[in-house]
N, C-alpha and C positions, 0 to 999 in steps of 0.2 A: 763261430759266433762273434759278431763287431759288437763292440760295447762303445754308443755317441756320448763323447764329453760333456760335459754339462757345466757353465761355470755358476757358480754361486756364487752371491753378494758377499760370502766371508773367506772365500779365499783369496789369499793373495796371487795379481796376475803381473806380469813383467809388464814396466811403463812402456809404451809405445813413442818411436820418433820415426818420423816424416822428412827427407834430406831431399832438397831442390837444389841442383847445382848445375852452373855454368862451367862451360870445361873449353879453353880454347888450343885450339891447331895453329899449326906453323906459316897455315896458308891465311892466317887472321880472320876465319872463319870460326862459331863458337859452336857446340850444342849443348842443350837443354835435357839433364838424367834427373828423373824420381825415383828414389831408392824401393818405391811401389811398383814391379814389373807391370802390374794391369796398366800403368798410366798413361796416358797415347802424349808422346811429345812432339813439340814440331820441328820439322829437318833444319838439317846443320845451315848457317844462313852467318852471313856478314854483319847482319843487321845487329848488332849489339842491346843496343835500346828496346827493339821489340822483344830479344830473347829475356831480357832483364824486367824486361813489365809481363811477360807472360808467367818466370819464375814466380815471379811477384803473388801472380793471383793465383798461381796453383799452387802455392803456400797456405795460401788464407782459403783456400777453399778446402785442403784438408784439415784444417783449421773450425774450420765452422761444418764440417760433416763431424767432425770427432766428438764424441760426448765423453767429457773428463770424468775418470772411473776412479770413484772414491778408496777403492780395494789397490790400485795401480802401487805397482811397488817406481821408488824413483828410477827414470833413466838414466839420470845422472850417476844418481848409486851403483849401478850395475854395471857401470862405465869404470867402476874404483874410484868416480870425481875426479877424472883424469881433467873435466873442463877450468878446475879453479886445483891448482896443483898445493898452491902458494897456503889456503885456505883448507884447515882438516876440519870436516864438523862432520856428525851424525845425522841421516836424514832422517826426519821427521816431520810432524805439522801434514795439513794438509795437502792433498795432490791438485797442482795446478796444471795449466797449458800453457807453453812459453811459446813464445817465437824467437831465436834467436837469430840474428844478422848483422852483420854489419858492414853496414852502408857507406863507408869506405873503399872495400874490396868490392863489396856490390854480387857475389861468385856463390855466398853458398846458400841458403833457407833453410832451416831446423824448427821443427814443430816438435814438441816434447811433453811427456807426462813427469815430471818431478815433483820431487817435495818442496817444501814451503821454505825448508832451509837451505837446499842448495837455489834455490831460484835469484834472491838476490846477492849471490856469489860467482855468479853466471856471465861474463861480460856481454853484454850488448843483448840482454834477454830485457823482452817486454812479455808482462804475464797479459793471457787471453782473457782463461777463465778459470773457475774456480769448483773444484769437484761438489758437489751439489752434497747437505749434510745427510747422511742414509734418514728415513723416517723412522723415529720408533714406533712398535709394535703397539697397537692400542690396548690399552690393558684389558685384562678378561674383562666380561660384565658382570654386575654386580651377581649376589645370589640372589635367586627368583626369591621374593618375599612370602613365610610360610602363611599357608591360610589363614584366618583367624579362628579360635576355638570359639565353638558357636556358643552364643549365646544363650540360658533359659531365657525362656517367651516371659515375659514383664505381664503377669495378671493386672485382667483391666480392673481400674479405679473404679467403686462404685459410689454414688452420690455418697456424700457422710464422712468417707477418708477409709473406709473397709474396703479389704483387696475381694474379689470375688474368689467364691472356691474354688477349689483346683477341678480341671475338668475331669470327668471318669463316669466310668460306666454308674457311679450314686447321685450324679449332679441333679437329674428330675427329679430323683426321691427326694433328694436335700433342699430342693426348693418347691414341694409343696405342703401346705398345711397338714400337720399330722389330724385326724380326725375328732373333734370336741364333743370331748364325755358331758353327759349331762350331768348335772350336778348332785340330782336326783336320786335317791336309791332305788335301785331298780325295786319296781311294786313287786309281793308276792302274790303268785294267784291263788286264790281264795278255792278251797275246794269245797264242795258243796256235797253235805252229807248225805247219803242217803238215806232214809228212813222214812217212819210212817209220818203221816202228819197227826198231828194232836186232837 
């Protein structure tokens, strides 16, 4: 079973460096090594100046393919800070991209992931870039707002300021006239006797 690595934004990864260097022979002939085996260089050549402008750009161009990884531990630090010997400090701070050269010798090109503290401890470094701040996580969403408890139905107003009554199976009877007694005593019927006549 192959188990593929996977890196995560929270662990930490070793800083990467990129080394372009000019190497000369006896016959005063120079070449041109990238410490990247894939990197196609061009053959050994007299030409000093071209080999020196091609360094150049095959510097900057791993330079500007590289995306500075905020998680990058220093290459400096991993080095023991052998580059500033004189100078003991603790890496920290943010992870940058240097270039290192110097344009005197004109022979070597270093691209580098370091901290923040060993960067201007560094002779002859110029920082690129600057590792980009991680985004925070957007916070949860709120909680869905609970329904509202329903409301009783608002009896409608009737002329006068009186609520109507409440509706139900008695509402027709409760509104119609109950039936008017006459006032009258009911007549009694006269029974009529029977007998002879007189």
């Amino acid at each position: 079973m192959t188990t593929a690595y996977s890196e995560t934004p929270t662990e930490r990864v070793p800083g990467r460096a990129w080394t372009v260097r000019i190497t000369g022979h006896s016959d005063r002939s120079a070449t041109v090594s990238c410490s990247t085996p894939a990197c196609r260089m061009p053959a050994r050549s007299r030409d000093l100046a071209a080999l020196r402008a091609f360094a150049a750009r095959h510097a900057a161009a791993h330079a500007r393919a590289a995306t500075v990884r905020p998680h990058a531990w220093c290459h400096c630090g991993s080095q023991g800070c052998a580059a500033h010997p004189d100078t003991t400090a603790h890496c920290a701070g943010a992870v940058l991209l240097i270039l290192r050269h110097d344009a005197t010798v004109g022979r070597v090109w270093s691209v580098e992931e370091v901290c923040e503290t060993c960067a201007p401890l560094l002779a002859h470094a110029t920082v690129l870039a600057r590792a980009a701040t991680p985004r925070r996580r957007p916070a949860p969403p709120a909680p869905a707002a609970r329904p509202a408890a329903p409301v009783p139905a608002v009896r409608p107003n009737v002329p006068g300021g009186f609520s109507a009554p409440a509706t139900g199976p008695t509402e027709t009877e409760s509104r119609t006239a109950p039936a008017r007694r006459s006032r009258r005593a009911p007549q009694r019927t006269r029974r009529r006797r029977s007998g002879r006549a007189r």
